[in-house]
C-alpha positions as a Python dict, from the first residue, in 0.01 Angstrom:
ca = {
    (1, 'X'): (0, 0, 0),
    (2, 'X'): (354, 106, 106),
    (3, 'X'): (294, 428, 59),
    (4, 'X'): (646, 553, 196),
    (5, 'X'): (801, 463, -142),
    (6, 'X'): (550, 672, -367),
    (7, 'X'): (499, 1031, -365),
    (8, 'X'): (226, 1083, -102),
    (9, 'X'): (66, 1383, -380),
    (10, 'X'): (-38, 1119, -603),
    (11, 'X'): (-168, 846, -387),
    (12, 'X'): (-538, 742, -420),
    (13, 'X'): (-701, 450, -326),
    (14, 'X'): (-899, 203, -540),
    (15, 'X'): (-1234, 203, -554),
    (16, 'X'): (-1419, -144, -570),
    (17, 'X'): (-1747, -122, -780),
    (18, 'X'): (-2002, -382, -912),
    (19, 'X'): (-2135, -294, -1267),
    (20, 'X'): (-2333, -529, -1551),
    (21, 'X'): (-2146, -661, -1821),
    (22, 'X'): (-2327, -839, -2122),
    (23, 'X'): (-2586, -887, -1808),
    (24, 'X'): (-2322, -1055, -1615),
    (25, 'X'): (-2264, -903, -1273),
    (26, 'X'): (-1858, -793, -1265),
    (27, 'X'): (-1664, -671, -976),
    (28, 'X'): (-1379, -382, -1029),
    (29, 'X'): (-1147, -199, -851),
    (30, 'X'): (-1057, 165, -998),
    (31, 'X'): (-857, 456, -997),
    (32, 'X'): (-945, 757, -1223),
    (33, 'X'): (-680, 1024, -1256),
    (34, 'X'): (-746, 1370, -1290),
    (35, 'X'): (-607, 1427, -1666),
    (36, 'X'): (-535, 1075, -1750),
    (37, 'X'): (-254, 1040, -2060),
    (38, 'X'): (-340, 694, -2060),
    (39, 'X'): (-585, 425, -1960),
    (40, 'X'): (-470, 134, -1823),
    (41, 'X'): (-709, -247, -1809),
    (42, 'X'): (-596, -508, -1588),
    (43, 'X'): (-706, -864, -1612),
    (44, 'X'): (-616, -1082, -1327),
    (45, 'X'): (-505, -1417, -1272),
    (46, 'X'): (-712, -1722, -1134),
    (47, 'X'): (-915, -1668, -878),
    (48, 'X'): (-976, -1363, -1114),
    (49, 'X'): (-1097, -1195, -763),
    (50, 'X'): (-983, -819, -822),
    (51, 'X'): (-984, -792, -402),
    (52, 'X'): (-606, -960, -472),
    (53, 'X'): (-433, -667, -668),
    (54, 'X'): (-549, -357, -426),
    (55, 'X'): (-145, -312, -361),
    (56, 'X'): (-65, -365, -701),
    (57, 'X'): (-368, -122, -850),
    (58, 'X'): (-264, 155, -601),
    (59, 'X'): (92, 129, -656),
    (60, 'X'): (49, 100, -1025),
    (61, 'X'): (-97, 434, -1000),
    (62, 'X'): (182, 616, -808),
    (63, 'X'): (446, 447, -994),
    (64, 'X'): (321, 651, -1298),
    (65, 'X'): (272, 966, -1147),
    (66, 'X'): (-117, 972, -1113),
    (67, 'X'): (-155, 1014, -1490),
    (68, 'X'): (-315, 686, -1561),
    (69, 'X'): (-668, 601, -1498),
    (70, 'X'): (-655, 192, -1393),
    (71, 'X'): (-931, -49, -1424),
    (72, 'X'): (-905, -403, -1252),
    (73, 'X'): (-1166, -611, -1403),
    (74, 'X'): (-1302, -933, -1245),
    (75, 'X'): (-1369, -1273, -1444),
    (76, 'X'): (-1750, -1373, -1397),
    (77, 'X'): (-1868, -1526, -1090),
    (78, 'X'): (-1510, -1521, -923),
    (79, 'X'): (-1674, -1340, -660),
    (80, 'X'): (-1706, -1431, -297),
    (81, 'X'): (-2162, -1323, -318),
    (82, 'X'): (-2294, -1612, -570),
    (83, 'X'): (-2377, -1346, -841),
    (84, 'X'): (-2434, -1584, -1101),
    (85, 'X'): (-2621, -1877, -888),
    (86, 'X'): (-2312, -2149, -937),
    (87, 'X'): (-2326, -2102, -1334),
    (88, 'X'): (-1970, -2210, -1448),
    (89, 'X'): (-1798, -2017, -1762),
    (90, 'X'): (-1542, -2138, -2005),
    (91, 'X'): (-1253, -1950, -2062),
    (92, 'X'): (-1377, -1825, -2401),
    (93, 'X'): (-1662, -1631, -2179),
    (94, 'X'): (-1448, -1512, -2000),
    (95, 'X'): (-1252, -1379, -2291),
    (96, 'X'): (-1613, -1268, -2454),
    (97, 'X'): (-1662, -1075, -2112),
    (98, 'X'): (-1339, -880, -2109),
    (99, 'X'): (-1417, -777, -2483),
    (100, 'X'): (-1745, -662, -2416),
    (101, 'X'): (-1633, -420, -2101),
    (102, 'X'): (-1367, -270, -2370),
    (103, 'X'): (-1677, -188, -2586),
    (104, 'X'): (-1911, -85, -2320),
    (105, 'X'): (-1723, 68, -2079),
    (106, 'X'): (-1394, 198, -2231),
    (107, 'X'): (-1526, 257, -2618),
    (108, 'X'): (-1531, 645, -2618),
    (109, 'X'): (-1193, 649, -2406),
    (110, 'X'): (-997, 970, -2585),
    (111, 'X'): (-633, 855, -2479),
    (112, 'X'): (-448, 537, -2552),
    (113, 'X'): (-543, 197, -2347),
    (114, 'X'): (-301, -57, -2224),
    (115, 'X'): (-386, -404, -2156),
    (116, 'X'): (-188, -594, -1876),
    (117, 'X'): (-292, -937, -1785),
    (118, 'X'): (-131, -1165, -1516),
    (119, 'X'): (-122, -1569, -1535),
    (120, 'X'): (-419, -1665, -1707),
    (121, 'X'): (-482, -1259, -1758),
    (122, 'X'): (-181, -1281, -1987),
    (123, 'X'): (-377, -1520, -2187),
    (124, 'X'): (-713, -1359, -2223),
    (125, 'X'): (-533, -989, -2314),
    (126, 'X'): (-348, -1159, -2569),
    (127, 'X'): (-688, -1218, -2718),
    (128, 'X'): (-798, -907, -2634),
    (129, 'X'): (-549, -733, -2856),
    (130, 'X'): (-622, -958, -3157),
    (131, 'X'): (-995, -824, -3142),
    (132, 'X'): (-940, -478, -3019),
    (133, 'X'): (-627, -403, -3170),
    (134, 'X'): (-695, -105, -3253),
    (135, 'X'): (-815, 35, -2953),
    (136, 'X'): (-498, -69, -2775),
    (137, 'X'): (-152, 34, -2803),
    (138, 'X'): (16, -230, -2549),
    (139, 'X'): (-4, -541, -2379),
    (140, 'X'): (226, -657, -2093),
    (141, 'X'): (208, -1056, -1966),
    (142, 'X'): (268, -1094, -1568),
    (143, 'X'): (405, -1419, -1519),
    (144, 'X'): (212, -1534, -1796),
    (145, 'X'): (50, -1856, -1838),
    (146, 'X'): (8, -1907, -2200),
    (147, 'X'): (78, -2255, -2260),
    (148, 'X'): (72, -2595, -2106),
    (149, 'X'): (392, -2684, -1950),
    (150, 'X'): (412, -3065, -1963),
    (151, 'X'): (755, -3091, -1707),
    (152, 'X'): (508, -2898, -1431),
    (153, 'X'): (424, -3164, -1218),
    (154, 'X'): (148, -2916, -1059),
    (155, 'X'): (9, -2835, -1372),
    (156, 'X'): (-1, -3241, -1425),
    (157, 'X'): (-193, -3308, -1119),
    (158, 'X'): (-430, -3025, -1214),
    (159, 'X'): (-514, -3183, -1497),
    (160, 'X'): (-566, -3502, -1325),
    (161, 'X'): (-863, -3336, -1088),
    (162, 'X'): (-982, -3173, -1420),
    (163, 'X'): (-1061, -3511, -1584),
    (164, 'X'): (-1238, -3653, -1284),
    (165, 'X'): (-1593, -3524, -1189),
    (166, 'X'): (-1550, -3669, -840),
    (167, 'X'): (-1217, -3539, -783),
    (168, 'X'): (-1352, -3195, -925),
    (169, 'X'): (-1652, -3223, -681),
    (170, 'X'): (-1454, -3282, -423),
    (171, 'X'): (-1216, -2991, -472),
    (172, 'X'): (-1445, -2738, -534),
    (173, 'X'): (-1649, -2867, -165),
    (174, 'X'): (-1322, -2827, 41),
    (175, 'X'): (-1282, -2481, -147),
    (176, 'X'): (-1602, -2350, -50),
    (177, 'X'): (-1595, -2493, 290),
    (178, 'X'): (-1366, -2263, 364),
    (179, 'X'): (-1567, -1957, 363),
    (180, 'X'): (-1804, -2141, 554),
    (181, 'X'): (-1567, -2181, 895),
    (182, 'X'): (-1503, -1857, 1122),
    (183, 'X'): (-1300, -1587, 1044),
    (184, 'X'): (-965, -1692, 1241),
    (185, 'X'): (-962, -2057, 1119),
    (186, 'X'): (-994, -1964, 777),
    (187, 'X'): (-711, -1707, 787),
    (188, 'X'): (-494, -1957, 907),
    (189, 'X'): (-553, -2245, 661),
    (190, 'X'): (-563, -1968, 369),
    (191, 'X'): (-169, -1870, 531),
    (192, 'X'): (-58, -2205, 579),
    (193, 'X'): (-170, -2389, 314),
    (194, 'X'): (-261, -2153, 45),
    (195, 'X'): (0, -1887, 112),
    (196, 'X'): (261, -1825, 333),
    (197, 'X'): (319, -1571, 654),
    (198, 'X'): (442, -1298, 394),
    (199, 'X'): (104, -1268, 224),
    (200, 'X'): (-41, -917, 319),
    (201, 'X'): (-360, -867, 512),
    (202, 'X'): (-578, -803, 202),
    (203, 'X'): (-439, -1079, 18),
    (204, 'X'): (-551, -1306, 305),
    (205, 'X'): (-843, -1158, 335),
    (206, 'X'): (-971, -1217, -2),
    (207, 'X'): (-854, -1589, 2),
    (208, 'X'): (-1054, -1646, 287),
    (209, 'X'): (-1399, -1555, 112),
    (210, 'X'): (-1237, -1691, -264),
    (211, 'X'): (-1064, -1942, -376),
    (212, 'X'): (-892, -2342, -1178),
    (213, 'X'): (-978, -2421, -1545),
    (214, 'X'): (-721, -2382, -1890),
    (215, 'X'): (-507, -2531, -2269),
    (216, 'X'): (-403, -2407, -2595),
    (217, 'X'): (-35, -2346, -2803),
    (218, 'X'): (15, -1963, -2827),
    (219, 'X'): (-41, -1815, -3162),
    (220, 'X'): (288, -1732, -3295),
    (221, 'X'): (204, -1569, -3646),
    (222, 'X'): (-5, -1300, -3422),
    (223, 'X'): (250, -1269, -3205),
    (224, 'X'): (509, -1189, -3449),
    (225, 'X'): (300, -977, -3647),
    (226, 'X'): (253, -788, -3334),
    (227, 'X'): (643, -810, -3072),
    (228, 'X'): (621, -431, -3118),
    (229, 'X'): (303, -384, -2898),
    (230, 'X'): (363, -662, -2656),
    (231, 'X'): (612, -808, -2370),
    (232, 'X'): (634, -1064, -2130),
    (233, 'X'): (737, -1083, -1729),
    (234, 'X'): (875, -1426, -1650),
    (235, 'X'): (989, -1505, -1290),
    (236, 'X'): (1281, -1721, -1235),
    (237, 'X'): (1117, -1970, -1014),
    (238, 'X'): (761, -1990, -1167),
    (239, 'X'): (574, -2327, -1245),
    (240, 'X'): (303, -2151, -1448),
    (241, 'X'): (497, -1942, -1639),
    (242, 'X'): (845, -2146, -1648),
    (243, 'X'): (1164, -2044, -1810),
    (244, 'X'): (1121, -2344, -2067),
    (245, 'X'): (816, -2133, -2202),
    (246, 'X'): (1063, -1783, -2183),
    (247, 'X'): (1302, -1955, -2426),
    (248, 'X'): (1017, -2092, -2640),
    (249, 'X'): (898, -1738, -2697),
    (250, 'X'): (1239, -1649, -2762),
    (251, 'X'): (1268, -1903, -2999),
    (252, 'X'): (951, -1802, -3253),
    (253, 'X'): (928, -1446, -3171),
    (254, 'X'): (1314, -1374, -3089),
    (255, 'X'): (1275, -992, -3140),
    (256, 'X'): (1031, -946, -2852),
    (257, 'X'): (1100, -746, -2519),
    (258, 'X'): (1111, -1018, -2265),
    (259, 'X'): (1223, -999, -1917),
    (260, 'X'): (1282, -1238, -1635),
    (261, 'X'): (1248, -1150, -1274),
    (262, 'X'): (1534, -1255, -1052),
    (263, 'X'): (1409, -1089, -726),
    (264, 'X'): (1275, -1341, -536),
    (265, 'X'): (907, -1303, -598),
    (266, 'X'): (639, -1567, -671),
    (267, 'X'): (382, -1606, -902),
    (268, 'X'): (136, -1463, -669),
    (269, 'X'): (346, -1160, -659),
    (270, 'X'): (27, -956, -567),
    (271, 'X'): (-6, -1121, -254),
    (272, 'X'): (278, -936, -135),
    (273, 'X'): (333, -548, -82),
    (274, 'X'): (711, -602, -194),
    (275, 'X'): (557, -790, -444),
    (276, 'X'): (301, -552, -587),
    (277, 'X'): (490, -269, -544),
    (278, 'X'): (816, -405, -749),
    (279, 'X'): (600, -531, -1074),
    (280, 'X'): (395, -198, -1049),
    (281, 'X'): (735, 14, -1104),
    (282, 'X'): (847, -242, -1406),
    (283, 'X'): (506, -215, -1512),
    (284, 'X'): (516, 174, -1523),
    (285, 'X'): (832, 179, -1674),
    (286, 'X'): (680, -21, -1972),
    (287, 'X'): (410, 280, -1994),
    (288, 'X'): (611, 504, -1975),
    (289, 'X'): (865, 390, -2285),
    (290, 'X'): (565, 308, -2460),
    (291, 'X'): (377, 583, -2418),
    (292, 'X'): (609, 842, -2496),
    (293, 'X'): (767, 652, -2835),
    (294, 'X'): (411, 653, -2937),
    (295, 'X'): (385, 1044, -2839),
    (296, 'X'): (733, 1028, -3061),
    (297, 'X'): (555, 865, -3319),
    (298, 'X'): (251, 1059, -3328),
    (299, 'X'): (434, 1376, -3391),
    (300, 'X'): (691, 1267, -3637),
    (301, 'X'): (380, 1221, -3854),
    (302, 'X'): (204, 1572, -3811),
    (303, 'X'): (563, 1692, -3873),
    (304, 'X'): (551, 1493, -4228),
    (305, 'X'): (198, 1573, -4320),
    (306, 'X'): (292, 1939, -4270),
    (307, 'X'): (645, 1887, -4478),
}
């Protein structure tokens, strides 16, 4: 987890458990703090396999201080057991599923719940907060892939496999004959193809047993009606979330926090420990200004009421 750069008092380890969500099995990966100030949801990318953000989770956590409870919640059946027998969900389930954890699972919560959502995560928080807006006092977009980006020449070819049953069957069999060959063979097709030597062991790990469907124009009135509560990671060398989509947010929401990483990373920043740990800190930073203008906020108005 790199645990040399956090202080080793408030370093815990995520736990992974399986609970039922609207009667759909989901996988997590948790961290409960002692006297939590703040609860923080994470919604991943695609695979939505939580297994990929351990480092991130865990760093997350020490970053702020070990005052933040974290939840990592998994999209259904983007798991490596076949919970859900080969049943395929749209994104709008998957949306439906993250809603009905934040009612089930996080409904009674006494402090204040951010939502942070990477890729496709970025996408499904955003709709998130329009539901359960006021349950949430942030939302933060990793890399986000909110809109089609019709220069991405990946995103093009995507498509392409999309439209064609055969080319989708076909895709999804060398996928899952992955997990089918042994252990060493798969870690180095997952390394060479899929990643790269940098990825970290449990990044690797969780391709092996794991390994796309999206498209939709943001909503810009909600946006607007809501900069104050939300902000956007861009990296400088992302296809999925490319600086021609920065400068279109800029462009109908120009008062929003946006900020664009220029340190090298990749949009699978989670499958690196240098990766993790560097959007955990910018991600705890983000708390922590949030959190405490709210705390600002909070008691500039018992200070009126008793006025």
């Amino acid at each position: 987890m790199g645990s040399e750069y956090l202080d080793p008092n408030v370093v815990k380890l995520a736990n992974f458990r399986v609970c039922k969500v609207s009667s759909y099995t989901t996988e997590l990966l948790e961290i409960q703090a002692d006297n939590p100030t703040v609860h923080v949801l994470f919604v991943p990318g695609n695979p939505g396999v939580v297994s990929f953000y351990k480092e991130f989770v865990e760093s997350l956590y020490g970053s702020l201080g070990g005052t933040a409870s974290i939840t990592a919640i998994g999209h259904i059946a983007h798991t490596k057991k076949n919970w859900e027998q080969g049943q395929l969900f749209s994104l709008q389930q998957q949306i439906n599923h993250k809603v009905d954890f934040l009612s089930q699972e996080l409904q009674e919560t006494k402090v204040p719940i951010v939502l942070v959502g990477h890729s496709i995560g970025a996408y499904i928080t955003m709709e998130m907060l329009k539901r359960k807006g006021d349950q949430v006092i942030y939302f933060i977009g990793l890399y986000p892939f909110i809109m089609v980006n019709p220069q991405s020449k990946k995103q093009a070819n995507i498509a392409k496999v999309s439209r064609s049953s055969i080319l989708s069957c076909l895709m999804s069999l060398m996928v899952a004959s992955i997990g089918l060959l042994p252990k060493w063979l798969s870690q180095y097709i997952v390394v060479q193809y899929i990643g790269n030597s940098s990825w970290s062991t449990s990044a690797v790990e969780t391709a092996r047993g794991h390994l796309l469907k999206f498209s939709q124009a943001p909503d810009w009135e909600f946006m607007k009606k809501n900069q104050r509560k939300m902000t956007f990671l861009f990296g400088d060398d992302d296809h999925w979330g490319p600086l021609q989509v920065y400068e279109e947010v800029a462009k109908q929401v120009p008062d929003m926090a946006l900020m664009i990483e220029r340190e090298g990373l990749s949009h699978s920043f989670c499958c690196t420990e240098a990766g993790s740990i560097w959007v955990a800190r910018h991600v705890a930073s983000l708390i922590k200004i949030q959190t405490s203008s709210s705390a600002s906020a909070a008691d500039d108005g018992k200070l009126s009421q008793i006025a």
